[in-house]
PDBQT receptor file of N, H, CA, C and O in Angstrom, charges set to zero:
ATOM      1  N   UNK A   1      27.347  38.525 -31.706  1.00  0.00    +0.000 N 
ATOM      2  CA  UNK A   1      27.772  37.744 -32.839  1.00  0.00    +0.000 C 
ATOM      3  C   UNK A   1      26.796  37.900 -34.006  1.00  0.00    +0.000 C 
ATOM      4  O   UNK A   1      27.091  38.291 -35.135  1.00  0.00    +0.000 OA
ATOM      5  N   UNK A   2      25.622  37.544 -33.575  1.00  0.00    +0.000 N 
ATOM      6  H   UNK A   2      25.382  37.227 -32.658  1.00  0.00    +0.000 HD
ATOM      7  CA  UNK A   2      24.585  38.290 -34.824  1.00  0.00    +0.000 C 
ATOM      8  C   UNK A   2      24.480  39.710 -35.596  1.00  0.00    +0.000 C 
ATOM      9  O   UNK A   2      23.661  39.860 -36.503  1.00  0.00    +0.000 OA
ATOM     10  N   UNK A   3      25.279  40.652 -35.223  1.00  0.00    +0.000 N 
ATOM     11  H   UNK A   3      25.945  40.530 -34.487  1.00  0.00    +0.000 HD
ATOM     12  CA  UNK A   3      25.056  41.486 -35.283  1.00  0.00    +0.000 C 
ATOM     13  C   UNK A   3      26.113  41.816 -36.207  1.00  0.00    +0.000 C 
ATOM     14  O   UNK A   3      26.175  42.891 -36.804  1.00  0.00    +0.000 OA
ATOM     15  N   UNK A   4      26.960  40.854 -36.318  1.00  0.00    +0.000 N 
ATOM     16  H   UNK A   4      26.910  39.980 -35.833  1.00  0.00    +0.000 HD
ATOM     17  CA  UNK A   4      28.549  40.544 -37.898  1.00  0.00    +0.000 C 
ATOM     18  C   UNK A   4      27.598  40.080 -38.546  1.00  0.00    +0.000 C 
ATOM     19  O   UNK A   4      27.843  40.741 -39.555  1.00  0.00    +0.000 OA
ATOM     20  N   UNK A   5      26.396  39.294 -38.931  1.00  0.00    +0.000 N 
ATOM     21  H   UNK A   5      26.196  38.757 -38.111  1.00  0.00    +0.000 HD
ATOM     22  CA  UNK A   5      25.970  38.934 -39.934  1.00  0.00    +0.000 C 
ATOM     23  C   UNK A   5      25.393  39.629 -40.248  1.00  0.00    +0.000 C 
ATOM     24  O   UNK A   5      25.705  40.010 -41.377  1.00  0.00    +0.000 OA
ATOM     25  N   UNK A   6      24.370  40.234 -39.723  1.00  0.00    +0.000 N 
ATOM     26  H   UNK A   6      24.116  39.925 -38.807  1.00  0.00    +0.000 HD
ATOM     27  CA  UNK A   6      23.336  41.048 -40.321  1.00  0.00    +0.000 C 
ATOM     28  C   UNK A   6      23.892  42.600 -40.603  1.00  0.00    +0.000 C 
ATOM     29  O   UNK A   6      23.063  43.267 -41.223  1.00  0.00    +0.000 OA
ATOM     30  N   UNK A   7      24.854  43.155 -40.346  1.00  0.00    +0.000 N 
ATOM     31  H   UNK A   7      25.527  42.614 -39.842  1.00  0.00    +0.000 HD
ATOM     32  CA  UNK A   7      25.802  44.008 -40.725  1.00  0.00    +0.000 C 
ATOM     33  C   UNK A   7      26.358  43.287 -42.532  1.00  0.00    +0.000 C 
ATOM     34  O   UNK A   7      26.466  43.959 -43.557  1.00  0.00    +0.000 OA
ATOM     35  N   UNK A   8      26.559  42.106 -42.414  1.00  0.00    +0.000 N 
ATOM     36  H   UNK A   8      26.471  41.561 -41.581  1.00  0.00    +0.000 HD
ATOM     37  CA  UNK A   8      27.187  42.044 -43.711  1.00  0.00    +0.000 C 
ATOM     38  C   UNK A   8      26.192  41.435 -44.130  1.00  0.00    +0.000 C 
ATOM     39  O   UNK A   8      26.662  40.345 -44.455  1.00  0.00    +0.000 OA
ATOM     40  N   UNK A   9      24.658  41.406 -44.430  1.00  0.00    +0.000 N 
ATOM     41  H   UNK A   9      24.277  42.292 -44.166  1.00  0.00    +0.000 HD
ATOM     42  CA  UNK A   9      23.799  41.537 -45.491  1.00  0.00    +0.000 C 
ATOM     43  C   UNK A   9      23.175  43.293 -45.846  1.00  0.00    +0.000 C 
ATOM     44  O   UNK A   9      22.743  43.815 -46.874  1.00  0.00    +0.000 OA
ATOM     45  N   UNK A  10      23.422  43.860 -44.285  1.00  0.00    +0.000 N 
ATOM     46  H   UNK A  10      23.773  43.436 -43.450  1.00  0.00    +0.000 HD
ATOM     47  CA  UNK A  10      23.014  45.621 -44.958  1.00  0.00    +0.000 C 
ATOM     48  C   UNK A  10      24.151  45.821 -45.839  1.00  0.00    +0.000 C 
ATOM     49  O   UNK A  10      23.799  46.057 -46.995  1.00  0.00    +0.000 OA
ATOM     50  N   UNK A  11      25.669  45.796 -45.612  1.00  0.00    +0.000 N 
ATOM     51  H   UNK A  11      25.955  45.604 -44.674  1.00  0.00    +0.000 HD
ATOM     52  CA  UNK A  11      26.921  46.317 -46.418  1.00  0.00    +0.000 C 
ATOM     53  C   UNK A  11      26.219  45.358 -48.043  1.00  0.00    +0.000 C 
ATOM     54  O   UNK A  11      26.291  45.887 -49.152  1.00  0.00    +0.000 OA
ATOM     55  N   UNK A  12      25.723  44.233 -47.871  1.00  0.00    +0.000 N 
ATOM     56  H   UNK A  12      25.665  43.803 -46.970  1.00  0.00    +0.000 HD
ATOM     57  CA  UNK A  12      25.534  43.661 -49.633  1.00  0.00    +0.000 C 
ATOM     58  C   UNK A  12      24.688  44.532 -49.725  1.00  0.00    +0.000 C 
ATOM     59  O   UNK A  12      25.068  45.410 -50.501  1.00  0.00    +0.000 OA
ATOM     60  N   UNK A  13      22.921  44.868 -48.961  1.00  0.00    +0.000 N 
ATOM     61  H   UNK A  13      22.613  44.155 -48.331  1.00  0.00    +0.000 HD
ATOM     62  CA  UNK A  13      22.235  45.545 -49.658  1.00  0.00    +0.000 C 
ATOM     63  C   UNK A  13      23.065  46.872 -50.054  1.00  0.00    +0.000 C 
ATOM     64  O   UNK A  13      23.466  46.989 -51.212  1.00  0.00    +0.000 OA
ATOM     65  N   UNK A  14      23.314  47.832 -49.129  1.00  0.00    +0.000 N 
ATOM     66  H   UNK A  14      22.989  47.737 -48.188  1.00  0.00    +0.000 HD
ATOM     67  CA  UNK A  14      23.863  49.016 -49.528  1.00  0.00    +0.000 C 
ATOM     68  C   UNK A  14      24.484  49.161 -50.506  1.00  0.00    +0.000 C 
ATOM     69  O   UNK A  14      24.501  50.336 -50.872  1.00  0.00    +0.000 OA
ATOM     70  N   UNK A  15      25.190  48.274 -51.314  1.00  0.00    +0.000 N 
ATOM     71  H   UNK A  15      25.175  47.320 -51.017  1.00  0.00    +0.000 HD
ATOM     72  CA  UNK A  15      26.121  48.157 -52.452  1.00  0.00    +0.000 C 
ATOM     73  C   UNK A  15      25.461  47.917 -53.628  1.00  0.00    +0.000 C 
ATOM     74  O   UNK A  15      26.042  48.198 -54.676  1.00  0.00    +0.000 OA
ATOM     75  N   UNK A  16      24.137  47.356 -53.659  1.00  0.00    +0.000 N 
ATOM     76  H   UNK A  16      23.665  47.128 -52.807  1.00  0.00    +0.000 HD
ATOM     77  CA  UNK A  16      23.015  46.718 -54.333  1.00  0.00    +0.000 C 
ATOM     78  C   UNK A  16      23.174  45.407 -55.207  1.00  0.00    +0.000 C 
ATOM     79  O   UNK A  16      22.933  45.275 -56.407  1.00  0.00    +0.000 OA
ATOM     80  N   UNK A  17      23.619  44.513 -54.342  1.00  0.00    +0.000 N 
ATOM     81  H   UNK A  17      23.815  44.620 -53.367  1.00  0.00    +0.000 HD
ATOM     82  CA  UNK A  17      24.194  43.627 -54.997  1.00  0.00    +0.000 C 
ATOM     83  C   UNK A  17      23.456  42.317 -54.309  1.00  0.00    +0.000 C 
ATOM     84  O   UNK A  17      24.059  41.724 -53.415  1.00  0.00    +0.000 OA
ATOM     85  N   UNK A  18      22.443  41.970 -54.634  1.00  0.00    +0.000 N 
ATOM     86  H   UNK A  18      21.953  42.452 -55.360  1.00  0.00    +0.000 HD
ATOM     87  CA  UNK A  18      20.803  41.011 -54.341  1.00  0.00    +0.000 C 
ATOM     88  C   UNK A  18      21.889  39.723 -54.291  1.00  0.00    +0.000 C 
ATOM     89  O   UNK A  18      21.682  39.267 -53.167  1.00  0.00    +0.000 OA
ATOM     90  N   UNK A  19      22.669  39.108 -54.754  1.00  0.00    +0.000 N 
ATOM     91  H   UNK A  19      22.837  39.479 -55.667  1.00  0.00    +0.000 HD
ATOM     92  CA  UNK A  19      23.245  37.547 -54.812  1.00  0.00    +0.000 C 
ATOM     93  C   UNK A  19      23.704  37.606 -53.691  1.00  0.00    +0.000 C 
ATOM     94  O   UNK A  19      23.224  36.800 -52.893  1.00  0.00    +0.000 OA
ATOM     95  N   UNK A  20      24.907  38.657 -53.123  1.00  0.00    +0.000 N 
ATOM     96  H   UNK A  20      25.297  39.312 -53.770  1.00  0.00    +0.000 HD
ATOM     97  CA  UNK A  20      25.592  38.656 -52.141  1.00  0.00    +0.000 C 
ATOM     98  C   UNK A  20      24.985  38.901 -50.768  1.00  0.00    +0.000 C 
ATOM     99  O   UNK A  20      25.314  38.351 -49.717  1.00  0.00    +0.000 OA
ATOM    100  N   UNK A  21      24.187  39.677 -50.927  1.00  0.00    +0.000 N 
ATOM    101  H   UNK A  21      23.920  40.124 -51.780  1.00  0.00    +0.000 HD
ATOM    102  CA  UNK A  21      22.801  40.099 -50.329  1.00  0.00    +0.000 C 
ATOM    103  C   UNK A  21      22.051  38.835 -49.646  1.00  0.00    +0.000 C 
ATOM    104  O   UNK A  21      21.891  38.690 -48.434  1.00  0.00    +0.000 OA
ATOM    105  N   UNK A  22      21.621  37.943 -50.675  1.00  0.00    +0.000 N 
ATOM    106  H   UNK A  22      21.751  38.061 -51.660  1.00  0.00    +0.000 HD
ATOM    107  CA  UNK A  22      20.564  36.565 -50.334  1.00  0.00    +0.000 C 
ATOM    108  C   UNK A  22      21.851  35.820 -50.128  1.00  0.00    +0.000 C 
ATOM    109  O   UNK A  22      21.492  34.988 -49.295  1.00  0.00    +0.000 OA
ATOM    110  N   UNK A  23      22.732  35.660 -50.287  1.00  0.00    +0.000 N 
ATOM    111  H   UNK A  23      23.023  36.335 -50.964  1.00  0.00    +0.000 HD
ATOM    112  CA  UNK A  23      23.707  34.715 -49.957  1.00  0.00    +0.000 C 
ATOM    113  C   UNK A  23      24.077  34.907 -48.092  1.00  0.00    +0.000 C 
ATOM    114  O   UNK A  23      24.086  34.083 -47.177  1.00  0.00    +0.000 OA
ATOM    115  N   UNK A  24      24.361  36.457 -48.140  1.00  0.00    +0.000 N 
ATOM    116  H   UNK A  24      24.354  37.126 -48.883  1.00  0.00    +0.000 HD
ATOM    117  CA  UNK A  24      24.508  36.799 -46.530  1.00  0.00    +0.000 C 
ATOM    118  C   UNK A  24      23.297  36.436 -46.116  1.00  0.00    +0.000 C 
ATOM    119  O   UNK A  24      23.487  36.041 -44.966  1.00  0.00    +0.000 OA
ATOM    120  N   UNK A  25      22.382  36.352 -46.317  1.00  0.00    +0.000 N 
ATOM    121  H   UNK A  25      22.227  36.672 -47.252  1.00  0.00    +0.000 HD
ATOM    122  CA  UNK A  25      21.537  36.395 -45.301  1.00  0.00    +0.000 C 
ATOM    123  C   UNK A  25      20.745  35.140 -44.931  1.00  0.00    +0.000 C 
ATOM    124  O   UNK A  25      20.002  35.060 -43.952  1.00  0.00    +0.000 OA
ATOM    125  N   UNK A  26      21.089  33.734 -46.213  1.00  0.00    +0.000 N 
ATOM    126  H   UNK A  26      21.692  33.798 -47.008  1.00  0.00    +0.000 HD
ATOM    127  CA  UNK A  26      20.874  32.621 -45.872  1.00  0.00    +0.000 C 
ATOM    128  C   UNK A  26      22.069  32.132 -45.004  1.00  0.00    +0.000 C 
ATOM    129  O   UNK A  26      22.051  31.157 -44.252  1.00  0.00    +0.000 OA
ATOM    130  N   UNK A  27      22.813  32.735 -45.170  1.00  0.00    +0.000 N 
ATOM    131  H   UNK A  27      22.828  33.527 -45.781  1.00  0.00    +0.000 HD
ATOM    132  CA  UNK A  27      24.034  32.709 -43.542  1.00  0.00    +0.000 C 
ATOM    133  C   UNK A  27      23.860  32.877 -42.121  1.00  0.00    +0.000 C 
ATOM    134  O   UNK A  27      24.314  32.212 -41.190  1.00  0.00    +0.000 OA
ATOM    135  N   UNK A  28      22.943  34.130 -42.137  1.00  0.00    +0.000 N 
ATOM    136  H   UNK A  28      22.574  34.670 -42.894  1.00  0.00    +0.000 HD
ATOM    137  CA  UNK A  28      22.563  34.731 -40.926  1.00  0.00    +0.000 C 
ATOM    138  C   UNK A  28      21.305  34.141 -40.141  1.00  0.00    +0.000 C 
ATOM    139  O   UNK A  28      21.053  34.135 -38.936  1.00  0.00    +0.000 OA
ATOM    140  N   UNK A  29      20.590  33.638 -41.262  1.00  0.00    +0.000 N 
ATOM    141  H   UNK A  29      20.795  33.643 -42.240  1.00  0.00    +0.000 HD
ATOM    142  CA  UNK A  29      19.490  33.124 -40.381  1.00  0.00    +0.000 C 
ATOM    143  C   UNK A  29      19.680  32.153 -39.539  1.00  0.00    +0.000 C 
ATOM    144  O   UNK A  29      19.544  32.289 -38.323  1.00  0.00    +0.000 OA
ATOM    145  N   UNK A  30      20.076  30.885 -40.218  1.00  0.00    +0.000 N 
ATOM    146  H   UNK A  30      20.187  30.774 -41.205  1.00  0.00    +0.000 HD
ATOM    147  CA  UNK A  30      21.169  29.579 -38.584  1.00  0.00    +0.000 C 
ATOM    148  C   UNK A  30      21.032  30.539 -37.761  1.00  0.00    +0.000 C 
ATOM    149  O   UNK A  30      20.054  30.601 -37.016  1.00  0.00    +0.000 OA
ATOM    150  N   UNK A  31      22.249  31.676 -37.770  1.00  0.00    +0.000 N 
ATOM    151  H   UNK A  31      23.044  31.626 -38.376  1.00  0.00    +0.000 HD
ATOM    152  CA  UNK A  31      22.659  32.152 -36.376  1.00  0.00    +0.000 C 
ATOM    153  C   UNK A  31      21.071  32.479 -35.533  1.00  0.00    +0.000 C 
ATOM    154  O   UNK A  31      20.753  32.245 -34.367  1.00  0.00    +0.000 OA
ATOM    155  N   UNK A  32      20.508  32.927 -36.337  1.00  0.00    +0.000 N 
ATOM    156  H   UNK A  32      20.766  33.117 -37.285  1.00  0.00    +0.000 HD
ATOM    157  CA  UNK A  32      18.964  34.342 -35.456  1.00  0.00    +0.000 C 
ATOM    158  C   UNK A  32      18.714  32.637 -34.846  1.00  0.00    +0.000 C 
ATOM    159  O   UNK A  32      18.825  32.430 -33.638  1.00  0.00    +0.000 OA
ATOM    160  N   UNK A  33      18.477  31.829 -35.524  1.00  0.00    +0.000 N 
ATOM    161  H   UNK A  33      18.387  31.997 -36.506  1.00  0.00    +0.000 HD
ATOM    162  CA  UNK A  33      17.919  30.644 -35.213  1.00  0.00    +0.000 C 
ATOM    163  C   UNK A  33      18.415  30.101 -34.052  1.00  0.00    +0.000 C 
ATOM    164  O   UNK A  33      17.562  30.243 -33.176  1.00  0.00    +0.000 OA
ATOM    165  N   UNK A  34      18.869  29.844 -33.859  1.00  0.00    +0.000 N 
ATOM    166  H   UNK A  34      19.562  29.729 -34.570  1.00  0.00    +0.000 HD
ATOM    167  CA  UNK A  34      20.541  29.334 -33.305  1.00  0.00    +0.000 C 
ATOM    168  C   UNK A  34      20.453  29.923 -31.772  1.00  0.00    +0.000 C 
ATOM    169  O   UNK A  34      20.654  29.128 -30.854  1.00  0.00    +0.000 OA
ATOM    170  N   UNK A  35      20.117  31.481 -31.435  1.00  0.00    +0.000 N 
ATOM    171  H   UNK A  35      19.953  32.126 -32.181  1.00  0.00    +0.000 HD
ATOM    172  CA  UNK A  35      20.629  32.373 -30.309  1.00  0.00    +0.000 C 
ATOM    173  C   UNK A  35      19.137  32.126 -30.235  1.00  0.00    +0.000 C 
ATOM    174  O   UNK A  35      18.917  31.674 -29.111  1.00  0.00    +0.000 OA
ATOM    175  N   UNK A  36      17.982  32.223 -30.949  1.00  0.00    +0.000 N 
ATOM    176  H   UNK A  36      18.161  32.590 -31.862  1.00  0.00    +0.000 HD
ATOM    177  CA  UNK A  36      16.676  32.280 -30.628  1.00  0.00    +0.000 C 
ATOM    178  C   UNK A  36      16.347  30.760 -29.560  1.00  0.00    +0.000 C 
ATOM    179  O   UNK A  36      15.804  30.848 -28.459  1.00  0.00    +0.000 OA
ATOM    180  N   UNK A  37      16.789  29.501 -30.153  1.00  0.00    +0.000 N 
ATOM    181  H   UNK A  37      17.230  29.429 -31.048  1.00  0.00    +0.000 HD
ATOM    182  CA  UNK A  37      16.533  28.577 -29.309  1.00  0.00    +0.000 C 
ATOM    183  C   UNK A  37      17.409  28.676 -28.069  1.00  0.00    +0.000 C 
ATOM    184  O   UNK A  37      16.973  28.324 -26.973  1.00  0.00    +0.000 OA
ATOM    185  N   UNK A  38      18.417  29.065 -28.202  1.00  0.00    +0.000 N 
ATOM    186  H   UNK A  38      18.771  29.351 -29.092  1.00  0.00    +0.000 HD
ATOM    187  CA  UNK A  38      19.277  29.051 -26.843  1.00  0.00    +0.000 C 
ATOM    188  C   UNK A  38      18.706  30.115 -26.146  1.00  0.00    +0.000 C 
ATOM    189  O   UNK A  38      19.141  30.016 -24.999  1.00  0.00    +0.000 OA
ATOM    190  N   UNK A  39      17.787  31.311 -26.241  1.00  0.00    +0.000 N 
ATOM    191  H   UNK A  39      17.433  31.391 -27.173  1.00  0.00    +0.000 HD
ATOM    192  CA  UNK A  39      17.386  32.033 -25.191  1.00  0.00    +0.000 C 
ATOM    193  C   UNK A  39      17.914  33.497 -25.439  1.00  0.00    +0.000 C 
ATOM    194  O   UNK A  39      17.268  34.472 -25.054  1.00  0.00    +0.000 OA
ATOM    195  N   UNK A  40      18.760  33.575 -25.903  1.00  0.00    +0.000 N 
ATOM    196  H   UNK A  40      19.285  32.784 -26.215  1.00  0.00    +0.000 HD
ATOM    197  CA  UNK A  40      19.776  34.936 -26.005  1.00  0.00    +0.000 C 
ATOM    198  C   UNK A  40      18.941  36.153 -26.268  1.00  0.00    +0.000 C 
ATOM    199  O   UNK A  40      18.734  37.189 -25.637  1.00  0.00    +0.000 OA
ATOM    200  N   UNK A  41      18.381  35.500 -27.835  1.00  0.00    +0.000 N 
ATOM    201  H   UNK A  41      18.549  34.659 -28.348  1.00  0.00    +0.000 HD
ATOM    202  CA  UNK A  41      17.423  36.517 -28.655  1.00  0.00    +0.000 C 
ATOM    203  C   UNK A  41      16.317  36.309 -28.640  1.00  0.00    +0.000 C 
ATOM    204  O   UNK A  41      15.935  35.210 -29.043  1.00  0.00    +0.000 OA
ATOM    205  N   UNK A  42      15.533  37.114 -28.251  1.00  0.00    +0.000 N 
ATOM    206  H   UNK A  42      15.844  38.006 -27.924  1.00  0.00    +0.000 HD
ATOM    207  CA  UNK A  42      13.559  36.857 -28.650  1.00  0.00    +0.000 C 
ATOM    208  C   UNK A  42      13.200  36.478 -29.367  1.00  0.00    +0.000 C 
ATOM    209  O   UNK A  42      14.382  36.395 -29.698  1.00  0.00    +0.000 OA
ATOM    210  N   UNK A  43      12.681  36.066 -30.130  1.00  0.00    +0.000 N 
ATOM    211  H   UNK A  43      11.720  36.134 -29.861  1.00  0.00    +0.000 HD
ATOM    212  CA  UNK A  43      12.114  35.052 -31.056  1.00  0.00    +0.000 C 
ATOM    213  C   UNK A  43      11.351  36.077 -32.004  1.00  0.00    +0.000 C 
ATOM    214  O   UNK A  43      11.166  35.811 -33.191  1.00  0.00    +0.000 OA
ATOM    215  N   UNK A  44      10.908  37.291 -31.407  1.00  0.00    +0.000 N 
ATOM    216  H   UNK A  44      11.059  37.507 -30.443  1.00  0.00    +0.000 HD
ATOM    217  CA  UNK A  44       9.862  38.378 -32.187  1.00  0.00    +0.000 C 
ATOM    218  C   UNK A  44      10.915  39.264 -32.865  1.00  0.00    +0.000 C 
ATOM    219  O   UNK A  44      10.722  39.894 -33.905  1.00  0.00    +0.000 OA
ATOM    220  N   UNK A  45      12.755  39.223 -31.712  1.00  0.00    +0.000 N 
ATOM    221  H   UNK A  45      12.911  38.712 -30.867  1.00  0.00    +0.000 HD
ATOM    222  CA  UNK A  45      12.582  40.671 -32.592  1.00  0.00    +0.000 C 
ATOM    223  C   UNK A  45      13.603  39.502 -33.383  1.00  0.00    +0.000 C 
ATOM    224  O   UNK A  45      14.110  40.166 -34.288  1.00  0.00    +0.000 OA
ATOM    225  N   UNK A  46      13.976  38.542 -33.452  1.00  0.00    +0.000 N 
ATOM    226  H   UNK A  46      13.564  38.002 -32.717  1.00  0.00    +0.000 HD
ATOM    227  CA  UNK A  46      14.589  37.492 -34.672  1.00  0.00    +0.000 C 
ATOM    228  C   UNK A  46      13.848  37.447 -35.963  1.00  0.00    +0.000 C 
ATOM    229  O   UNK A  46      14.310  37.580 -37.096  1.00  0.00    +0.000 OA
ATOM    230  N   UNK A  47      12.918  37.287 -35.684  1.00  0.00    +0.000 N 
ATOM    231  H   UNK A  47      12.543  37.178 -34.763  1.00  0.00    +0.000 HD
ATOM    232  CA  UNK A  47      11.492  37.268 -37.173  1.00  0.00    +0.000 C 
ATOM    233  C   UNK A  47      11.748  38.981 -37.483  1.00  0.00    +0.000 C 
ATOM    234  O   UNK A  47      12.370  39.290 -38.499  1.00  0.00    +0.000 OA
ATOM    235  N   UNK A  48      11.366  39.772 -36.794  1.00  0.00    +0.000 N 
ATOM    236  H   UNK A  48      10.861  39.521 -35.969  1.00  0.00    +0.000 HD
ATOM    237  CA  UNK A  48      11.569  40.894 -37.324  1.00  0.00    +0.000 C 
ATOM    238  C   UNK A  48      12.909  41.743 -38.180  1.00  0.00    +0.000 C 
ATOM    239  O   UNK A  48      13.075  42.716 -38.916  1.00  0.00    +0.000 OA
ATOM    240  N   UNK A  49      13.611  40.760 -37.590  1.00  0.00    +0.000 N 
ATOM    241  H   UNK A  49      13.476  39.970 -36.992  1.00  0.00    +0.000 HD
ATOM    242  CA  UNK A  49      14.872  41.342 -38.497  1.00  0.00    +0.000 C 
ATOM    243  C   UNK A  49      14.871  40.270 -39.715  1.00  0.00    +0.000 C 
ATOM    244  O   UNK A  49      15.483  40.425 -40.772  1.00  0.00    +0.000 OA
ATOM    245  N   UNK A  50      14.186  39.315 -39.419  1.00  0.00    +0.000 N 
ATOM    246  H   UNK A  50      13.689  39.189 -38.560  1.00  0.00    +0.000 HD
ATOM    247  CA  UNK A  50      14.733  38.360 -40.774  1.00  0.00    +0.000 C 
ATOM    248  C   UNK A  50      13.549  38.705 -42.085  1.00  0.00    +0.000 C 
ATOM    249  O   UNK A  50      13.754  38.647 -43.298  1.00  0.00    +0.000 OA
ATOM    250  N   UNK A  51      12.275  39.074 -41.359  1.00  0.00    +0.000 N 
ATOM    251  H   UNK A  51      12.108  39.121 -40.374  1.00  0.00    +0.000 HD
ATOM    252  CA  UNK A  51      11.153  39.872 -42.441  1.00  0.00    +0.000 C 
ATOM    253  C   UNK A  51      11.659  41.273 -42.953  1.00  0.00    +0.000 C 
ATOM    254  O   UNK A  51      11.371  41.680 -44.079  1.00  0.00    +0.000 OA
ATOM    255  N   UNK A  52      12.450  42.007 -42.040  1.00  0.00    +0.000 N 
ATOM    256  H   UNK A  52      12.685  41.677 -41.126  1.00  0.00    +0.000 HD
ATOM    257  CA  UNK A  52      12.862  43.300 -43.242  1.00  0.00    +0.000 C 
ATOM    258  C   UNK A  52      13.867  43.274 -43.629  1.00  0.00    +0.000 C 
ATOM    259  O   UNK A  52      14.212  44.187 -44.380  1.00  0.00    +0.000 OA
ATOM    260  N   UNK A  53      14.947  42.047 -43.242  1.00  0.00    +0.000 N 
ATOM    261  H   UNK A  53      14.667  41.306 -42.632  1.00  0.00    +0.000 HD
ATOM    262  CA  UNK A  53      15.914  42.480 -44.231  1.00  0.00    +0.000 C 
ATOM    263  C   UNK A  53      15.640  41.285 -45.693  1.00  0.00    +0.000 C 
ATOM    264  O   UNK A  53      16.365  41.403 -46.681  1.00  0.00    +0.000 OA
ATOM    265  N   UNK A  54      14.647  40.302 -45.652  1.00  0.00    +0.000 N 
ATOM    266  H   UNK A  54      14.058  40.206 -44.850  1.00  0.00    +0.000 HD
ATOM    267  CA  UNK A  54      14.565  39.421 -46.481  1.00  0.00    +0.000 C 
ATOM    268  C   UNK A  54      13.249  40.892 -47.721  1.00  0.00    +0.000 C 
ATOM    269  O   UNK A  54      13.476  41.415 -48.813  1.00  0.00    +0.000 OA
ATOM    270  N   UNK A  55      12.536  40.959 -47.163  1.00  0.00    +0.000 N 
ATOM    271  H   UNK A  55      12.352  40.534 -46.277  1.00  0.00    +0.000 HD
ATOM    272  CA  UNK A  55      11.643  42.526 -47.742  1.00  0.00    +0.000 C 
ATOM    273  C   UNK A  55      13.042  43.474 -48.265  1.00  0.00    +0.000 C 
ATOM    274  O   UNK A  55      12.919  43.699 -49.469  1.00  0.00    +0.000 OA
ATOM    275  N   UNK A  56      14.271  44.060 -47.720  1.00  0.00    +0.000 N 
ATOM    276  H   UNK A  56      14.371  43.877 -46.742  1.00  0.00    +0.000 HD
ATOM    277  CA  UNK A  56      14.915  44.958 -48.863  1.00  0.00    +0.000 C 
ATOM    278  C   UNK A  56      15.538  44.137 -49.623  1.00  0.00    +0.000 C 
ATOM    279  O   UNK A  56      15.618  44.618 -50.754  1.00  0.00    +0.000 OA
ATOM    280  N   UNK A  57      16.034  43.092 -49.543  1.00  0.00    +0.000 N 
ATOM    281  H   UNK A  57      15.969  42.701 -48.625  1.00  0.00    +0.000 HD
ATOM    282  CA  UNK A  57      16.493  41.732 -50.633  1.00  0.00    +0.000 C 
ATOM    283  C   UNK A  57      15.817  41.878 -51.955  1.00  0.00    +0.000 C 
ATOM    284  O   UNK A  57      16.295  42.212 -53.039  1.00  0.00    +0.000 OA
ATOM    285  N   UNK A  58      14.395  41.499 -51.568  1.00  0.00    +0.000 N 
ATOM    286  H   UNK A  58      14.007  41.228 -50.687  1.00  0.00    +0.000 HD
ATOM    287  CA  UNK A  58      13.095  41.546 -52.793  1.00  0.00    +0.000 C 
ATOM    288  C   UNK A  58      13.103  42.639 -52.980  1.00  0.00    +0.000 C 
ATOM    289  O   UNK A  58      13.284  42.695 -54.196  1.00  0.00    +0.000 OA
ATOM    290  N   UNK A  59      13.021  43.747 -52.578  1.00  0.00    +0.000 N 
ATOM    291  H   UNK A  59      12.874  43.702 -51.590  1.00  0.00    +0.000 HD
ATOM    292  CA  UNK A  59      12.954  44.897 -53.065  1.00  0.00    +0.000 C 
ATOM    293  C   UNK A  59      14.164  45.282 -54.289  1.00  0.00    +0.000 C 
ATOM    294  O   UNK A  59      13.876  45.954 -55.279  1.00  0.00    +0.000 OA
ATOM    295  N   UNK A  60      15.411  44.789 -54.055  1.00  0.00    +0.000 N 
ATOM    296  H   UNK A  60      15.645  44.243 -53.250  1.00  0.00    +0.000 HD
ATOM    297  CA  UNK A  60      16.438  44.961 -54.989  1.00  0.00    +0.000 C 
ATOM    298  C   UNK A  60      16.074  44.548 -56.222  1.00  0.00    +0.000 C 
ATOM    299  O   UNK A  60      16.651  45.007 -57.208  1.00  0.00    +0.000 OA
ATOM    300  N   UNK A  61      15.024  43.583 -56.344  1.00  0.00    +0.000 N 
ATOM    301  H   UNK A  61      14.556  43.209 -55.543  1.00  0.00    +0.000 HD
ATOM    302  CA  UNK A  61      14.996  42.808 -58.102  1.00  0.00    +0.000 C 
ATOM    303  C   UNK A  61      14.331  43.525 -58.896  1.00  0.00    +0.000 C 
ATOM    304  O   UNK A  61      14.203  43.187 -60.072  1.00  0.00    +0.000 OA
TER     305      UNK A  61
């Protein structure tokens, strides 16, 4: 299921479009959050996806 969100903040970056971009991805984090306390997802590689895709975000401005 995480893996529809963070798919549709790369499709905003790829397009270069930073609003739609930070908009997906204040979406996605709940979820990392979300599967991280329930056990699903590691907690390291959750931070790690939320530090580089929030890093190509900033990089767009």
């Amino acid at each position: 299921m995480y893996r529809t969100y963070l798919k549709r903040v790369n499709a905003a970056l790829a397009a270069g479009d930073k609003e739609a971009a930070a908009a997906a991805f204040e979406t996605a984090v709940p979820v990392l959050d979300k599967l991280v306390g329930r056990g699903i997802l590691h907690r390291n590689k959750a931070a790690r996806h939320k530090s580089r895709l929030h890093a190509q975000i900033q990089a767009l401005g």
